[in-house]
C-alpha positions as a Markdown table, in Angstrom:
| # | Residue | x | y | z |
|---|---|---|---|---|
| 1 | Unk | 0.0 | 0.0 | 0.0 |
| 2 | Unk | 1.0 | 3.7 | -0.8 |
| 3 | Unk | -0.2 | 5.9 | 2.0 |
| 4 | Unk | -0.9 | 9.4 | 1.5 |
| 5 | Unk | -0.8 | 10.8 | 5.1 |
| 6 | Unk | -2.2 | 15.0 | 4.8 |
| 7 | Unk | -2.3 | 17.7 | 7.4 |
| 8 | Unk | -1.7 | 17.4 | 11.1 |
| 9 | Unk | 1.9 | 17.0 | 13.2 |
| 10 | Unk | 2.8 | 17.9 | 16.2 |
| 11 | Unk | 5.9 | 17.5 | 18.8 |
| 12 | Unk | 4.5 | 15.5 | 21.8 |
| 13 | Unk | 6.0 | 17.2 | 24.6 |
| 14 | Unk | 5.7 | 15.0 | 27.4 |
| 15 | Unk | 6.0 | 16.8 | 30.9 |
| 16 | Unk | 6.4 | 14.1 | 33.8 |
| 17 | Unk | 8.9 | 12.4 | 31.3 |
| 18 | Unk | 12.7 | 12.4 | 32.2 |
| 19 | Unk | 12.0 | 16.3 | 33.3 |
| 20 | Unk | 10.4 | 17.3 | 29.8 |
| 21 | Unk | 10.8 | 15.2 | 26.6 |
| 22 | Unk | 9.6 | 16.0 | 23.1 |
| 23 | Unk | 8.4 | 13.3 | 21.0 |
| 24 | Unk | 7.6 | 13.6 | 16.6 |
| 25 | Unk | 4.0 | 12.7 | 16.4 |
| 26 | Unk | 0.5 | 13.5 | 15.3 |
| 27 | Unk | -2.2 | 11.6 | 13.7 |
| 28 | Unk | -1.3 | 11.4 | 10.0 |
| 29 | Unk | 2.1 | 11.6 | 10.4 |
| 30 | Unk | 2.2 | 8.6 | 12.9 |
| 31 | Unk | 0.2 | 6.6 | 10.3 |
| 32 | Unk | 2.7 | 7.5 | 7.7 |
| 33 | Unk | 5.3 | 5.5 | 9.5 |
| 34 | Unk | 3.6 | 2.4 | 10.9 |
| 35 | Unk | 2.6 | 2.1 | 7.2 |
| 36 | Unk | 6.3 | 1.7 | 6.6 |
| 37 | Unk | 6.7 | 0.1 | 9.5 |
| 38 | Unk | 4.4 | -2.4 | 8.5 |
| 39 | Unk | 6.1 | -2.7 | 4.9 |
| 40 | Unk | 4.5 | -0.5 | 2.9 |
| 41 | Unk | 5.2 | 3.3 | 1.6 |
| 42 | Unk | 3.9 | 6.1 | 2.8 |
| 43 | Unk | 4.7 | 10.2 | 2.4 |
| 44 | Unk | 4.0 | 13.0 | 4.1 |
| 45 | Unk | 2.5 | 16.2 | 2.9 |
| 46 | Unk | 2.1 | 19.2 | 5.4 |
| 47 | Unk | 3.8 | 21.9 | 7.1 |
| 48 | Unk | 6.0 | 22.3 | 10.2 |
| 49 | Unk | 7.7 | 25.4 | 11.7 |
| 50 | Unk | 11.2 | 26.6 | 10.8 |
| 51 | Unk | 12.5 | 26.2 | 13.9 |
| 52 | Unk | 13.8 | 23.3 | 16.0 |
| 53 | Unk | 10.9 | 21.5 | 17.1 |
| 54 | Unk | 10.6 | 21.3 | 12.7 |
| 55 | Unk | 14.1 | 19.9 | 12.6 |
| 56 | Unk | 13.6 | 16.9 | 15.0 |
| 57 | Unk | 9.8 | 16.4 | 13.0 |
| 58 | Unk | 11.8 | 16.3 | 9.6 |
| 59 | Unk | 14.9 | 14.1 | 10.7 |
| 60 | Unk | 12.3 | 11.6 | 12.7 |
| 61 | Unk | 10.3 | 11.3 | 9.8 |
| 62 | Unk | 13.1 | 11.1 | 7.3 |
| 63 | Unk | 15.0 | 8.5 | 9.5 |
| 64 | Unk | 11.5 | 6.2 | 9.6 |
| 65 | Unk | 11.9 | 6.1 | 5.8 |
| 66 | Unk | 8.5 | 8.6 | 5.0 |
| 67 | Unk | 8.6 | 10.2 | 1.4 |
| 68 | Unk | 8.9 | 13.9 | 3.0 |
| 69 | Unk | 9.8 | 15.9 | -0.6 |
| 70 | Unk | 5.6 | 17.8 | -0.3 |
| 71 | Unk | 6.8 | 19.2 | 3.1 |
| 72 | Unk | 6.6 | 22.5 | 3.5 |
| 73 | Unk | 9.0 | 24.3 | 6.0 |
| 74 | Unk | 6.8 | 27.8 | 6.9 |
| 75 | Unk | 7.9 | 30.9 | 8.8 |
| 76 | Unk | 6.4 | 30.4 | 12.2 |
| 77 | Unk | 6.2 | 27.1 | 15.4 |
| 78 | Unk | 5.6 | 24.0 | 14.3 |
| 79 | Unk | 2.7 | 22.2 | 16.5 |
| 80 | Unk | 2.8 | 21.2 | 19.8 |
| 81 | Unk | 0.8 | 18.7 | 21.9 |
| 82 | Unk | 1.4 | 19.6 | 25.9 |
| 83 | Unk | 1.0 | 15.4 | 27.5 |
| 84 | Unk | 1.4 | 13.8 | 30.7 |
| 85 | Unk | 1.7 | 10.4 | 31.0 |
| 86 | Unk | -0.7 | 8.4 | 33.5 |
| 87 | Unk | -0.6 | 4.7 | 34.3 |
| 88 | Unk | 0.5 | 3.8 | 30.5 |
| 89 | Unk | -2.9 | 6.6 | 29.5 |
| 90 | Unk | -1.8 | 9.7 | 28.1 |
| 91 | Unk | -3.4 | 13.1 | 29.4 |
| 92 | Unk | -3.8 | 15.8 | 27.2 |
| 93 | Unk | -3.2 | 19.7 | 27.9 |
| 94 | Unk | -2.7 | 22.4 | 25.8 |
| 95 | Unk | -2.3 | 22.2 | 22.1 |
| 96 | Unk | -0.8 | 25.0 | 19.3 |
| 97 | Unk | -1.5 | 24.4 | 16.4 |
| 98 | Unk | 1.4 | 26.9 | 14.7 |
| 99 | Unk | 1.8 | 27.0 | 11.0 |
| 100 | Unk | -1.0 | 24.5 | 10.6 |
| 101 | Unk | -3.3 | 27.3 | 11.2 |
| 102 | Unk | -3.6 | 28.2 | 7.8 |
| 103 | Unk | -2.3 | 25.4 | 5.6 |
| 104 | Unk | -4.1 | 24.4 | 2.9 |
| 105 | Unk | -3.1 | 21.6 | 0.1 |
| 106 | Unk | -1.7 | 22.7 | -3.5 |
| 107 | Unk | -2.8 | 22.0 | -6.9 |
| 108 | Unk | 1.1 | 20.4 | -6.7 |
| 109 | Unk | 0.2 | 18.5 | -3.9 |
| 110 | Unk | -3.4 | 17.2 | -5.1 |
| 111 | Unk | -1.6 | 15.9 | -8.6 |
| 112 | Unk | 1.1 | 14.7 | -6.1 |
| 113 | Unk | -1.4 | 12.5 | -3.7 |
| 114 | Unk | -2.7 | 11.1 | -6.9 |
| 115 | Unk | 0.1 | 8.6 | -7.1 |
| 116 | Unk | -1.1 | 6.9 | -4.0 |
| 117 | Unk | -3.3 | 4.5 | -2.9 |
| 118 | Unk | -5.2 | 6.5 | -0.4 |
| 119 | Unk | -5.0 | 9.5 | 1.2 |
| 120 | Unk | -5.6 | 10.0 | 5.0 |
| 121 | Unk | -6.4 | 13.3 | 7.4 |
| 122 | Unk | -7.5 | 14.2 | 10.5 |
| 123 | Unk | -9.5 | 16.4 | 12.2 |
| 124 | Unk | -6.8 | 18.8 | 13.3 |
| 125 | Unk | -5.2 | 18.5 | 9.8 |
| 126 | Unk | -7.0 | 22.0 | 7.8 |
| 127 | Unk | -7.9 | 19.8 | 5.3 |
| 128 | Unk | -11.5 | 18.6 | 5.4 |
| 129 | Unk | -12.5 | 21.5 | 3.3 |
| 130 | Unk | -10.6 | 20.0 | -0.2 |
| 131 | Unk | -11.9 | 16.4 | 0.6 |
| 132 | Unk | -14.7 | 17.0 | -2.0 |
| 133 | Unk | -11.8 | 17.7 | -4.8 |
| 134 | Unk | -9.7 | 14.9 | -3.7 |
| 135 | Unk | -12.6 | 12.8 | -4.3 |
| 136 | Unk | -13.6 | 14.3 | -7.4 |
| 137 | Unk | -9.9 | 13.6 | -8.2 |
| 138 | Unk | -10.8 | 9.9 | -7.7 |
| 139 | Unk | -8.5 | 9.5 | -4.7 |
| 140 | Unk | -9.7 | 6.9 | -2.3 |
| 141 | Unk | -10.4 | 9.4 | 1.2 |
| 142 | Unk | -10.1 | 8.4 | 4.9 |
| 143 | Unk | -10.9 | 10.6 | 7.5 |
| 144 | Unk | -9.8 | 10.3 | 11.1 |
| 145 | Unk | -12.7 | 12.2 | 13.3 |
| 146 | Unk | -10.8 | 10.8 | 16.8 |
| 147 | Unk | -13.6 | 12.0 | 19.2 |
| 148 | Unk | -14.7 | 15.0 | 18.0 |
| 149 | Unk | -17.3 | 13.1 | 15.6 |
| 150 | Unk | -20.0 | 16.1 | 15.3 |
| 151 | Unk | -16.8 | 18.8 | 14.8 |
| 152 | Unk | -17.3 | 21.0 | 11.8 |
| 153 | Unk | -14.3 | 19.1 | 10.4 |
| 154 | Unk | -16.2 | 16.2 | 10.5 |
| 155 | Unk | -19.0 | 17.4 | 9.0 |
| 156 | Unk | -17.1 | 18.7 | 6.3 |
| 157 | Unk | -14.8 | 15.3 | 5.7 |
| 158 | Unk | -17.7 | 12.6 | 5.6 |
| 159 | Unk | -19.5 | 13.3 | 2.5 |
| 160 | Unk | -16.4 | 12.6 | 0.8 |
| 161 | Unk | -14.6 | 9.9 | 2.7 |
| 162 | Unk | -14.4 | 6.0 | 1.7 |
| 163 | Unk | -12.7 | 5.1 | 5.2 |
| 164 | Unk | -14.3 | 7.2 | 8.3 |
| 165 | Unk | -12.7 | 6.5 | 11.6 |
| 166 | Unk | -13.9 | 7.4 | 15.1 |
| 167 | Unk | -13.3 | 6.5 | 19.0 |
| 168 | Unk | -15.5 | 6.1 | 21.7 |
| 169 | Unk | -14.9 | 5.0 | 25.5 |
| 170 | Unk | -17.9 | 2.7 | 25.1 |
| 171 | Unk | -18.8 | -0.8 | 23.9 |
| 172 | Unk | -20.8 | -2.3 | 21.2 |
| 173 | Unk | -24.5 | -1.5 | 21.7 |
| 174 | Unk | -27.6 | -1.2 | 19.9 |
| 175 | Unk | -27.5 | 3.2 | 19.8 |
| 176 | Unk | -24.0 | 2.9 | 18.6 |
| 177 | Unk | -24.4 | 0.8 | 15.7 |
| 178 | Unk | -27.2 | 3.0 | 14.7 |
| 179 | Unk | -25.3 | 6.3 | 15.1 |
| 180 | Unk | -22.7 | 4.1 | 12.8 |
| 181 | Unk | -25.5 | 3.7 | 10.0 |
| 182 | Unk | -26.4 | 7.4 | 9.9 |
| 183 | Unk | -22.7 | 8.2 | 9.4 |
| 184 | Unk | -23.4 | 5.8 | 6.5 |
| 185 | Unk | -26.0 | 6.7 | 5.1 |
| 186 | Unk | -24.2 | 10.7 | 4.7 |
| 187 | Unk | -21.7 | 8.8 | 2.4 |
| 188 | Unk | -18.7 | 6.6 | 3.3 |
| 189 | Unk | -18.1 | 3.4 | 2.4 |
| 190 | Unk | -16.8 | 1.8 | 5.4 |
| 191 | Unk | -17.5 | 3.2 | 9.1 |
| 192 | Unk | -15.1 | 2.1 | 11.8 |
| 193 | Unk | -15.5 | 2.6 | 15.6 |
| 194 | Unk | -12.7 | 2.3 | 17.6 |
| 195 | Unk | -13.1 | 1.1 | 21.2 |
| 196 | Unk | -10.6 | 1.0 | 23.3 |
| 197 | Unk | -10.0 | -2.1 | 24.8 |
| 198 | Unk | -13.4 | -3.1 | 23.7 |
| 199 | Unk | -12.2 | -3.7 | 20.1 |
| 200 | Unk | -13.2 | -1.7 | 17.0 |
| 201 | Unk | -16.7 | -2.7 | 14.7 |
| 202 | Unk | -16.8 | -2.1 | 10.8 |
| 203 | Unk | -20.4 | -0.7 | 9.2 |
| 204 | Unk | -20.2 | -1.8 | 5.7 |
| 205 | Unk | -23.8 | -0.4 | 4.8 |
| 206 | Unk | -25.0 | -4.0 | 5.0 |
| 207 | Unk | -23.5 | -5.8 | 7.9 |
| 208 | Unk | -21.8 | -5.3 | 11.3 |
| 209 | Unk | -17.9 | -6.6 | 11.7 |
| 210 | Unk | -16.6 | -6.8 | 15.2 |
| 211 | Unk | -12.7 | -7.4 | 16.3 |
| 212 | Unk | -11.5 | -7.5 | 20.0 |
| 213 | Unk | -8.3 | -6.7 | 20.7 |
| 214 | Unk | -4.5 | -8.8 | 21.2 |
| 215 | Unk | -3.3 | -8.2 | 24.6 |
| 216 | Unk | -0.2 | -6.5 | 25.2 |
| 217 | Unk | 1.8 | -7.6 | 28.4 |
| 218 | Unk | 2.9 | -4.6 | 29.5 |
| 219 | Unk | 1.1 | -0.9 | 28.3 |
| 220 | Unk | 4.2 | 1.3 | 28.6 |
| 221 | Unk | 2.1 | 4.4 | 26.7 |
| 222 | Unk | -1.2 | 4.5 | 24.3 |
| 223 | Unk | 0.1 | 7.3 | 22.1 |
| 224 | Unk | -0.9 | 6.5 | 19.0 |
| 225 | Unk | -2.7 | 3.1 | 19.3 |
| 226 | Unk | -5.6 | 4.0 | 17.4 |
| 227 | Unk | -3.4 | 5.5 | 14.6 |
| 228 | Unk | -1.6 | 2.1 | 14.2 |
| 229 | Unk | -5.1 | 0.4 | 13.8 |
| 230 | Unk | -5.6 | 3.1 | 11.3 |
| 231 | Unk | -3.0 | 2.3 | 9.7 |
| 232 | Unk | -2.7 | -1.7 | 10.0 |
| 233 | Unk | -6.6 | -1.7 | 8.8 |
| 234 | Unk | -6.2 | 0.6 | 5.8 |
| 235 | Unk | -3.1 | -2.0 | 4.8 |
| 236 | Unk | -5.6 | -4.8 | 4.7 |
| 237 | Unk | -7.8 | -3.3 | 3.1 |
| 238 | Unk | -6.2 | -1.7 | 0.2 |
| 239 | Unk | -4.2 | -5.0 | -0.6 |
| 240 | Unk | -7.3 | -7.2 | -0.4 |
| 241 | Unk | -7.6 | -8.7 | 2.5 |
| 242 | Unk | -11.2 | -9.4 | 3.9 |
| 243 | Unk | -12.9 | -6.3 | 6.5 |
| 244 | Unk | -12.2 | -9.0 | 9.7 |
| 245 | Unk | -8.4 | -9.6 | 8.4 |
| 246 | Unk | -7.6 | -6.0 | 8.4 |
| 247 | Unk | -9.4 | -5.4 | 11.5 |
| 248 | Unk | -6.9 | -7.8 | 13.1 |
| 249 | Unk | -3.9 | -6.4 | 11.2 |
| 250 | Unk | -4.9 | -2.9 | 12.7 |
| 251 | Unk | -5.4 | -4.5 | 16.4 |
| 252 | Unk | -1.5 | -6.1 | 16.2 |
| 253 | Unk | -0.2 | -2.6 | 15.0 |
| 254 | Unk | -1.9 | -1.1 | 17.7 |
| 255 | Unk | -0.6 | -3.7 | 20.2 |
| 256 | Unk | 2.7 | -3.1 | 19.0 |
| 257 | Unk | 2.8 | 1.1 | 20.0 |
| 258 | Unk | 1.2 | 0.2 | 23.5 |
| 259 | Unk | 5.1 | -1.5 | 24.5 |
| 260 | Unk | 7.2 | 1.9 | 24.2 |
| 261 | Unk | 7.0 | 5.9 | 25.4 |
| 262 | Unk | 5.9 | 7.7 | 22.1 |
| 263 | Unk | 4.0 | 7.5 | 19.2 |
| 264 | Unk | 7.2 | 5.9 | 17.5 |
């Protein structure tokens, strides 16, 4: 699979962490390399800040093997993600966004993303306003809405998305899988809950798939779980596999980022 991953980064600054550490991270960016990770290719089109917190992004990323030649380097701070680390859970403070205020994708980038597989953003990623012309581009869409399902982002990004992701801190029930069939019915293809350690479930506009999860011994740190399932299921997906194969290929990837400090 060729992974297009569009918009958000951000430097994880973790604050109860060796007296302050900064981590490379954000949703799209953190898919980008557990595609490669997982043996596929993957670039990265957005912007960081031209200062240092931009250097460690663009090394990290670099270094992980993710195609970075559509990053932009802009006049400004690249993002950052304030965390503290709780019992393996991480807490989230305060977040600035930076340059990613007011990025938007280029023609140059649009007839770049072409050449992929599928193209991925998140809600923080600025984005969700060209999904409509990547679409109409004929680019396969995903659209991570985290838990900010009803944001205007989301609103925006699920007309036009084939692959809409969301979490919730609840299990399977019978409201649930009928929110999933409105989100439907308003045009993706797929729609894929993730639920914690209750598993993730798959609306297909026809039936209901359901995956648990593969222990991990030890939870060091969740940071970017759900982004490896994103990732891992996406993989399946795209190379064929059936919805219950990439739903476990997402849940291993996932498994895998719960045994260290970081997204990666």
């Amino acid at each position: 699979m060729k992974l297009a991953a569009v918009g958000s980064n951000c430097i994880d600054y973790y604050n109860n962490l060796d007296g302050g550490k900064a981590f490379p991270g954000g949703g799209p960016v953190n898919m980008a390399v557990y595609t490669v990770r997982l043996g596929g290719e993957a670039a990265y089109i957005g912007p960081v800040g031209n200062d240092s917190y931009g250097e460690i992004m663009m090394g990290a990323m670099k270094k992980k093997g993710v195609n970075i030649s559509h990053l932009r380097v802009e006049e400004g701070k690249t993002a950052v993600s304030q965390v503290e680390l709780v019992d393996g859970e991480r807490i989230f403070g305060d977040y600035e966004e930076g340059v990613l205020e007011t990025y938007v994708l280029s023609d140059e980038d649009m007839d770049f993303i072409q050449n992929f597989d599928v193209v991925i953003c998140d809600v923080w990623g600025k984005v969700e306003g060209q999904f409509k012309e990547l679409k109409e581009r004929g680019i396969t869409t995903a659209f991570d809405c985290a838990t900010y399902l009803e944001s205007n982002a989301s609103e925006q990004a699920i007309p036009y998305t084939d692959y809409l992701f969301y979490s919730i801190d609840e299990n399977d029930s019978s409201q649930l899988r009928e929110q999933m069939k409105k989100i439907h019915e308003k045009g993706p293809k797929y729609v894929i809950c993730m639920m914690g350690t209750a598993g993730s479930m798959c609306y297909d506009g026809k039936d209901f798939h359901r995956f648990g999860i593969i222990p991990c011994e030890e939870v060091v740190d969740s940071m970017g779980a759900g982004d490896s399932y994103i990732a891992g299921f996406l993989k399946g997906m795209i190379e064929g596999k059936t919805i219950e194969e990439a739903m476990k290929l997402g849940a291993a990837n996932a498994t895998e980022t719960l045994k260290y400090f970081g997204a990666w």
